[in-house]
N, C-alpha and C positions, 0 to 999 in steps of 0.2 A: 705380552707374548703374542705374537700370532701366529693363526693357523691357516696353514694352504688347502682350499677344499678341494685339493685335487689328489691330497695325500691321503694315502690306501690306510693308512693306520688312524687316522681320525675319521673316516667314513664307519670305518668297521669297529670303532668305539662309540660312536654317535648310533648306526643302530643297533649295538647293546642296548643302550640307554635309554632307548625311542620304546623299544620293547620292555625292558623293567616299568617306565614310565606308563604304556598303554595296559601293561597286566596288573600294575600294582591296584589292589584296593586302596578305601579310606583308609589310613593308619588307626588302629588303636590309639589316645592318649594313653601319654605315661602316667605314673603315678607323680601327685602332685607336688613340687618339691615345697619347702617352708617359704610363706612368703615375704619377700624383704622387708625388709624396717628401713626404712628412708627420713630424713630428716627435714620438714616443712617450716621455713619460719621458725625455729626455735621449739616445734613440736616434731614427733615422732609419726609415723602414720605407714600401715602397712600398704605397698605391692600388689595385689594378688594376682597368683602366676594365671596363664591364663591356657584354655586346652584349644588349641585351631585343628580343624578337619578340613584337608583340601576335597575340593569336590570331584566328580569324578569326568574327565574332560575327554575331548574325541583324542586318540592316536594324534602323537606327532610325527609332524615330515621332518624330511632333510631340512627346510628353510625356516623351521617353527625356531622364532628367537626362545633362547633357555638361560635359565641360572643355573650354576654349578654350585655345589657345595662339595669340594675334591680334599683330599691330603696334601695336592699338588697346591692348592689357593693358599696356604698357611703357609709353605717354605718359599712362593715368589713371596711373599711379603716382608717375609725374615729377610732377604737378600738385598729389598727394598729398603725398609725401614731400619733406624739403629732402637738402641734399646729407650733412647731417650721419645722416639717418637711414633712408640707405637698404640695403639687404639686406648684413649685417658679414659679413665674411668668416669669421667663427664663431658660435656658436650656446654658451651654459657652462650646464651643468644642475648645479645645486647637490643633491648628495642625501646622506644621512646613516643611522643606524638608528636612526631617529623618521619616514624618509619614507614615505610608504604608497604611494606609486606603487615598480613592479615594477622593481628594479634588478640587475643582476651585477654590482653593487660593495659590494653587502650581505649579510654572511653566510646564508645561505638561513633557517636556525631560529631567528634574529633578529629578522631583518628583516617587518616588518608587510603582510608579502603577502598576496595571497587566494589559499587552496590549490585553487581550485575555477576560477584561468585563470593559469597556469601562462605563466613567463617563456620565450617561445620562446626557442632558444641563436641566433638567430641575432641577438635586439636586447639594446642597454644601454638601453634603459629602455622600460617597456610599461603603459599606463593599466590601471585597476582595469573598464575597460568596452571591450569590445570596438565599434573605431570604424566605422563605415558613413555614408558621405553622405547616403544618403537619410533614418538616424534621428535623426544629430546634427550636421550642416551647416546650423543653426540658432540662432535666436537665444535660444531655450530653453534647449537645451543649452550655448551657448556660456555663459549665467549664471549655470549649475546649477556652470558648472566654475570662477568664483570667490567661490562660497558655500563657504568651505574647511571649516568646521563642518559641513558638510552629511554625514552617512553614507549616508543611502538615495538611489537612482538613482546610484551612480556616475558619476565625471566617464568621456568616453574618452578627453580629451586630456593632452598633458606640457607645464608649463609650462618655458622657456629663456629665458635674458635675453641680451639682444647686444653685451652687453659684460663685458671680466673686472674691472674695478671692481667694477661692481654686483654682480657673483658673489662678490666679497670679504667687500661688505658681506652677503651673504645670508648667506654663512656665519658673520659675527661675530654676525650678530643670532639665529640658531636656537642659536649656540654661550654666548650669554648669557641667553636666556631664564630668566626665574624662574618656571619651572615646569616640569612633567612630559613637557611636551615639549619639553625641553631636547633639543638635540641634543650630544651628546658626542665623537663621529668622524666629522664633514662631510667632505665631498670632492666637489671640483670637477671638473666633469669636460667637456673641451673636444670641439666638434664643427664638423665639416670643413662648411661651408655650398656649395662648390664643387659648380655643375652643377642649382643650385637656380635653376630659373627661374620667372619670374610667369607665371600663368593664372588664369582667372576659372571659379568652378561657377557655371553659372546652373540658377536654382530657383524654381519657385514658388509665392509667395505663399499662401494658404492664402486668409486674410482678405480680399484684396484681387482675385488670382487673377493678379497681375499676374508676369511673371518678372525676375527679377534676378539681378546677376552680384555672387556675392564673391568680392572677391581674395583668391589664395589663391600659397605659394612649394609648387611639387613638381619632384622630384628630373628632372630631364632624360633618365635609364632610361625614362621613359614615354611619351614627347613622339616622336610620330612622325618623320622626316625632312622630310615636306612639310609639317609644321605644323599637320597638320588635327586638327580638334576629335576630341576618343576621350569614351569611354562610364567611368562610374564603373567597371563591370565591368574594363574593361582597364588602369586606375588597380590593382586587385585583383591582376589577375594580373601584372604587374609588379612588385609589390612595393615599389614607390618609396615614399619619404618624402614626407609632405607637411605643409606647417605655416601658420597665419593669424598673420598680424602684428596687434596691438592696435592700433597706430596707424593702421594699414588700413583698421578699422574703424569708428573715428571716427569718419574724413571721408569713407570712401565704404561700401561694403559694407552691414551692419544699421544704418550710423550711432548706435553703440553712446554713452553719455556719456562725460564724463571721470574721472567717478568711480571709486575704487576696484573698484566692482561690477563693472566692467564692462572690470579689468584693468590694467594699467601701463606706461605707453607704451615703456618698454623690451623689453616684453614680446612674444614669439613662444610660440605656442600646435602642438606638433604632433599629428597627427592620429594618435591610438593607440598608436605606439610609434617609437622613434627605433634605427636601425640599428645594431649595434656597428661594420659598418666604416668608419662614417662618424669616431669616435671619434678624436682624434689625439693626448690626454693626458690621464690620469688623477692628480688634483694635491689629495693631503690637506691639510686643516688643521688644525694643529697647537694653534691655541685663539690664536698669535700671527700666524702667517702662512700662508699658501697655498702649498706649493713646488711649484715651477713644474717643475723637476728633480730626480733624484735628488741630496739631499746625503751627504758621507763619513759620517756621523755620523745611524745609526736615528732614526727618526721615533717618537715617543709623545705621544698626546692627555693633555694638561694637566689634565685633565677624568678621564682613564679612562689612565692609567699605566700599567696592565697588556697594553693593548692597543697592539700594534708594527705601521706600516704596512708594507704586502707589496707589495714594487712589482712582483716577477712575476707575485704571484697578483692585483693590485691593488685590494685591499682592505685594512680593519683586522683585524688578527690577533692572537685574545688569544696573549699573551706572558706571563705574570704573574713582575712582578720579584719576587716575594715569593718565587717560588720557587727564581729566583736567589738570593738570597739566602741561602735553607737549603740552597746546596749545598756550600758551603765546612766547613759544621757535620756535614753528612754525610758527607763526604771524610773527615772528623776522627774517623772509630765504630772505627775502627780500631789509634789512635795512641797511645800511653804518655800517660798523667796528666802529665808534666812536658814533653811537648811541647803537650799542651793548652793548659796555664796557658803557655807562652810567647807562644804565637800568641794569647792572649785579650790579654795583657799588650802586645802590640805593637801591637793594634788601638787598645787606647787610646793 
């Protein structure tokens, strides 16, 4: 949807809103609702909700960029979206050590990080560019981030897909590649969508000068009590997540095409990095299946044998059976010649 800044009805909405925003105190926290039970690995493990206070910022202008949190965000989206494809109750990030985006599921001297922006401890997975609204809530940036050949200008977003099928298939398809970027030890890894609600950034136009709102999902830690619109600043200092749906885009937003270029309708986009407590299982694949839970019976990549999935440390962890192996031989440095030849002889 866009808006003309010339029109008399969104000026004289906008400073409504500039004044709630400049008058409003901290909000009180609500009272704390029960915290979720989430399912980790085959164990259970609580949530806990969390209380955010925005801080208290100067007066906004006319050109201060804002989030909305409206009545109005909720029914474009309906008209958007059908009922099959609307915000899943998870989010599956497929990653491996072939992925370049910033993971703690990947051995650190492995893994194809950049040493020079470093994985905060407190996210599972963190873009190769640090995210800001003002330099990449665009359509620029939003293309630069599926040119995947692209190295220079880094993307700052993570791509998610919204369903664990398709996370299936991602992992069979980088786990069969014929080529060097094969991936060998994939791992899926599920994310809590709960508390994510719709809002719009509006921004403008450059070329045109005209303002417009993209839809956009962020985490509800940021979203005032009385609903009123906040400043990208206070999106910062809270910390929330936030992420663009591809299919969002299409039909309303940049009105992006359908092509590949410009992303995959399964596709959710988030904005810099994705929280580790949002996380609710971390699910290897084995070259045959994704498990979902821990099985009785160690895990090893088809691919790369020597490496054992670590479901406490939750990652792959070289194990090399080779070395298993030589230890029965080295038990043996000790033993009389005719105990030797009995145990080679029973082997066969």
């Amino acid at each position: 949807m866009e808006v003309e800044t010339e029109s008399t009805t969104s000026l004289v909405s906008a400073d409504v809103q500039e004044q709630n925003i400049s008058a409003a105190s901290t909000p009180e926290p609500s009272e704390s609702p029960e915290a979720a039970v989430c399912e980790r690995n085959g164990q259970s493990h609580q949530v806990q909700p969390e209380e955010i206070t925005h801080p208290v910022l100067p007066p906004l202008t006319k050109d201060s960029p804002r989030i909305y949190f409206q009545k109005h965000s909720v029914e474009v989206r309906q008209r958007f979206l059908s009922d099959n494809n609307k915000l899943p109750p998870y989010f599956y990030r497929v990653t491996s050590e072939k992925t370049a985006t910033q993971s703690r599921y990947e051995i650190q001297d492995l893994h194809l990080s950049d040493p020079d922006n470093r994985l905060h401890r407190d996210n599972a997975f963190q873009a190769l560019a640090n995210f800001s609204f003002e330099q990449d809530m665009n359509i620029e940036r939003y293309e630069r981030h599926h040119k995947l050949r692209m190295k220079r200008e880094k993307s700052s977003y993570v791509s998610v897909t919204d369903n664990f099928p398709q996370a299936e298939r991602i992992s069979k398809r980088f786990y069969n590649k014929k080529s060097a970027q094969r991936a060998r030890r994939p791992i899926v890894v599920k994310i809590d969508t709960a508390g994510l609600v719709p809002a719009e950034f509006e921004q403008e136009i450059e070329k045109t000068k005209k303002r417009t709102r993209i839809p956009i999902w962020i985490r509800d830690t940021a979203m005032p009590a009385d609903g009123s619109p906040i400043t990208t600043q206070q999106v910062y200092e809270s910390g929330a997540d936030v992420y663009l749906s591809v299919l969002e885009q299409r039909s309303g937003g940049w009105k992006v095409s359908s092509g590949w270029k410009h992303g995959q309708d399964h596709e959710y986009m988030a904005c810099g990095f994705i929280p580790a407590k949002y996380v609710t299982a971390v699910m290897p694949f084995d070259g045959k299946i994704v498990h979902e839970k821990k099985p009785v019976q160690p895990i090893r990549s088809e691919l790369d044998l020597d490496y054992l999935f670590d479901w406490a440390l939750e990652q792959w962890r070289f194990d090399p059976i080779s070395t298993k192996r030589m230890r029965p031989e080295d038990e043996d440095s000790n033993d009389g010649p005719c105990e030797k030849r009995q145990r080679m002889s029973s082997t066969w």
